[in-house]
N, CA, C and O of each residue as an XYZ file, in Angstrom:
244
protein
N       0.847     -1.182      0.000
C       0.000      0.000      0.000
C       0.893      1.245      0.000
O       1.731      1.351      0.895
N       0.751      2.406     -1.143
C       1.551      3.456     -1.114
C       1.389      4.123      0.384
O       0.282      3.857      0.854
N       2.152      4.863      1.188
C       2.526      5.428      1.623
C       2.093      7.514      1.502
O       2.589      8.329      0.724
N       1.053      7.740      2.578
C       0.808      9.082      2.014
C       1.772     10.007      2.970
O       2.234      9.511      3.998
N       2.039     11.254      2.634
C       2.721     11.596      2.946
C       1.705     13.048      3.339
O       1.561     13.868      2.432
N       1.234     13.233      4.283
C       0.095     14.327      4.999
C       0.884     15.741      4.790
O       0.368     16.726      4.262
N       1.907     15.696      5.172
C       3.220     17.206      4.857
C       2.815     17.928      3.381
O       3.087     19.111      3.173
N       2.286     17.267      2.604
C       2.547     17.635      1.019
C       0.989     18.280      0.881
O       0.788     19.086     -0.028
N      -0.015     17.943      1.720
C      -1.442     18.548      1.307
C      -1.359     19.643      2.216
O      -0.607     19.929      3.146
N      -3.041     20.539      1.301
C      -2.096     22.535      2.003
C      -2.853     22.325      3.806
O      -3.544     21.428      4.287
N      -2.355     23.501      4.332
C      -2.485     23.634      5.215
C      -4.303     24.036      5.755
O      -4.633     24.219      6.927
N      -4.977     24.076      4.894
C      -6.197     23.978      5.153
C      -7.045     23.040      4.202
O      -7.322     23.369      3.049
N      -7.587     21.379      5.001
C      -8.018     20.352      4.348
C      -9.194     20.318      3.663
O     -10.101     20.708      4.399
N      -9.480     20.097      2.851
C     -11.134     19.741      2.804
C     -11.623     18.133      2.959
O     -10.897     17.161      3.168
N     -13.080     18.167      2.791
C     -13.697     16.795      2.496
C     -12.553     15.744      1.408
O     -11.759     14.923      1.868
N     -12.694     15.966      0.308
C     -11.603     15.409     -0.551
C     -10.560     15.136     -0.282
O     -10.089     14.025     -0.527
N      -9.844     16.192      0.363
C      -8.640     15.368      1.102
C      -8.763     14.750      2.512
O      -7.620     14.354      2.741
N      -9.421     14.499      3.422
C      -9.560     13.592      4.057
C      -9.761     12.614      3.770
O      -9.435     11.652      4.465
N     -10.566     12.484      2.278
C     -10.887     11.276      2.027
C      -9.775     10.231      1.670
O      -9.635      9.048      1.982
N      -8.819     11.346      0.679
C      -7.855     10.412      0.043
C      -6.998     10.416      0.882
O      -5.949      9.975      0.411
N      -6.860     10.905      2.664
C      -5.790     10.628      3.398
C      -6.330      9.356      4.351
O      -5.454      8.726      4.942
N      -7.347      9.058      4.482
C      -7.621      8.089      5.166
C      -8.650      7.510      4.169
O      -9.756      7.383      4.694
N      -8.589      7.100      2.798
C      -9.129      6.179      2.164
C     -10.425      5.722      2.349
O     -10.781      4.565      2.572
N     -11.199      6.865      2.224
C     -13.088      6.472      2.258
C     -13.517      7.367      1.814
O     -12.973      8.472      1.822
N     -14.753      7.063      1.248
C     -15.472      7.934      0.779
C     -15.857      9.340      0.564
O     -16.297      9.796      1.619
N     -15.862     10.074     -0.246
C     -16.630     11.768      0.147
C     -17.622     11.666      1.480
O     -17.478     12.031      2.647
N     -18.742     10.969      0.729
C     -20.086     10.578      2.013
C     -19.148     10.272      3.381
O     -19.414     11.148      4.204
N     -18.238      9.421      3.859
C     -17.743      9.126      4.701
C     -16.934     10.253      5.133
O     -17.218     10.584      6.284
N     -16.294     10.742      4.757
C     -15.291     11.863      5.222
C     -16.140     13.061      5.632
O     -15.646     13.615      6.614
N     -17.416     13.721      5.135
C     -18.303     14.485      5.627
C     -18.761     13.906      6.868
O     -18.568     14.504      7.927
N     -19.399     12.702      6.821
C     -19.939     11.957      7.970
C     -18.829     12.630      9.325
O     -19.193     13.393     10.220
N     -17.982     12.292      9.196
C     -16.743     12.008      9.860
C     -16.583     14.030     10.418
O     -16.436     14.665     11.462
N     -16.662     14.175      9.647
C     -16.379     16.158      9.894
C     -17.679     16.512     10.470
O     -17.876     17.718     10.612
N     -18.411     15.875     10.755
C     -19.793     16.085     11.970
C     -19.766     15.626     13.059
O     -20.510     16.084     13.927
N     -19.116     14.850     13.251
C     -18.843     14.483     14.787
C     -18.234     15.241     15.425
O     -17.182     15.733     15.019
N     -18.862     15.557     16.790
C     -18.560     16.812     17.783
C     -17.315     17.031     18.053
O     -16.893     18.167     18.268
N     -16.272     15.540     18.086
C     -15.080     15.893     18.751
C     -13.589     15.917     17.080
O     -12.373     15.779     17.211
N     -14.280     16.110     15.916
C     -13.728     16.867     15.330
C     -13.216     18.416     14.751
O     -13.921     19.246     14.176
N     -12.443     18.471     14.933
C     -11.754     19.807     14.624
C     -12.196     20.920     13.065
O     -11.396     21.578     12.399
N     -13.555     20.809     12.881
C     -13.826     21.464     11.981
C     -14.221     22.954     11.804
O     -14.690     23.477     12.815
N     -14.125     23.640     10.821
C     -13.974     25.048     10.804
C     -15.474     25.308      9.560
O     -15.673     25.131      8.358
N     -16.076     25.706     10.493
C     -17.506     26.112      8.865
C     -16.705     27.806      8.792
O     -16.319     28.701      9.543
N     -16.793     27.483      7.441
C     -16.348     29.364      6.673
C     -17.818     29.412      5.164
O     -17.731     29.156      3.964
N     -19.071     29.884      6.079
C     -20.271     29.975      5.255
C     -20.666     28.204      5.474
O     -20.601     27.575      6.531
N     -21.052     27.725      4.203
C     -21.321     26.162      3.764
C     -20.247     25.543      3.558
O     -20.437     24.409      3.118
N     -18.722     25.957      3.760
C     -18.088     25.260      3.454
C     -17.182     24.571      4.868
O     -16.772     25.316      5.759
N     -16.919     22.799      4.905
C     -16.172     22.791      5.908
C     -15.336     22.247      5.387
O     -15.308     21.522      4.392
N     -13.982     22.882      6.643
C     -12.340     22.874      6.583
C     -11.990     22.298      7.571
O     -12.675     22.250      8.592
N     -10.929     21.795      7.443
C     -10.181     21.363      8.710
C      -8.522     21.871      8.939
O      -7.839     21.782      7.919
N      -7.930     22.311      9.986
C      -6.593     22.878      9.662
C      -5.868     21.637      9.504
O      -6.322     20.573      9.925
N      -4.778     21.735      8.921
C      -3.840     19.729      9.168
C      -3.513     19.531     10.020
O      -4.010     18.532     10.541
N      -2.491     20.268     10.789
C      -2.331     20.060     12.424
C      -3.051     19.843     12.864
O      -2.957     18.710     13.336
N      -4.275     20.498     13.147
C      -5.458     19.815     14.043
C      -5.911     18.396     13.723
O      -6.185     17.515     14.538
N      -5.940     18.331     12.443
C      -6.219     17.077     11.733
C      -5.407     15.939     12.081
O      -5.889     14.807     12.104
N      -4.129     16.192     12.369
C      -3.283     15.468     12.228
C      -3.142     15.049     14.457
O      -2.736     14.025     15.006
N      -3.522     15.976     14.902
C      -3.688     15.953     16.141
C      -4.360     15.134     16.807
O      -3.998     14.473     17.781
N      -5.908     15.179     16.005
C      -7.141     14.600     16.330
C      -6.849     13.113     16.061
O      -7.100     12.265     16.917
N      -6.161     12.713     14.514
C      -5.945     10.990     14.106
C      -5.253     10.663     15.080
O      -5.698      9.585     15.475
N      -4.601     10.910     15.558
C      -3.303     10.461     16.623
C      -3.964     10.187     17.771
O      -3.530      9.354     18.567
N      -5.271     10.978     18.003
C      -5.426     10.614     19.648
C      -6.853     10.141     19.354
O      -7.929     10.502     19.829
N      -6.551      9.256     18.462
C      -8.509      8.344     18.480
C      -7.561      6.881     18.552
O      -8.120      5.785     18.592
């Protein structure tokens, strides 16, 4: 299995790239950015996630 390398995507994530960093779905990766004890940022309809936080949050589930 390739090897992703999280350093190389920008510093503010979307749906899409969560998906292709942990390998599931659009539907799944939204799912996932609704749960309370994720680190998400609404800017209007759109949600973000910072990577550090992102990267904060995988580590401690």
């Amino acid at each position: 299995m390739k090897q992703i390398d999280i350093g190389t995507y920008p510093i503010i994530l979307t749906a899409n790239d969560i998906s292709e960093i942990l390998r599931v779905s659009k539907p799944t990766a939204y799912e996932l950015m609704e749960k309370d004890d994720f680190p998400l940022i609404k800017i209007g309809r759109c949600k973000r996630v910072l990577r550090d936080e992102f990267i904060f949050w995988l580590s401690n589930r």
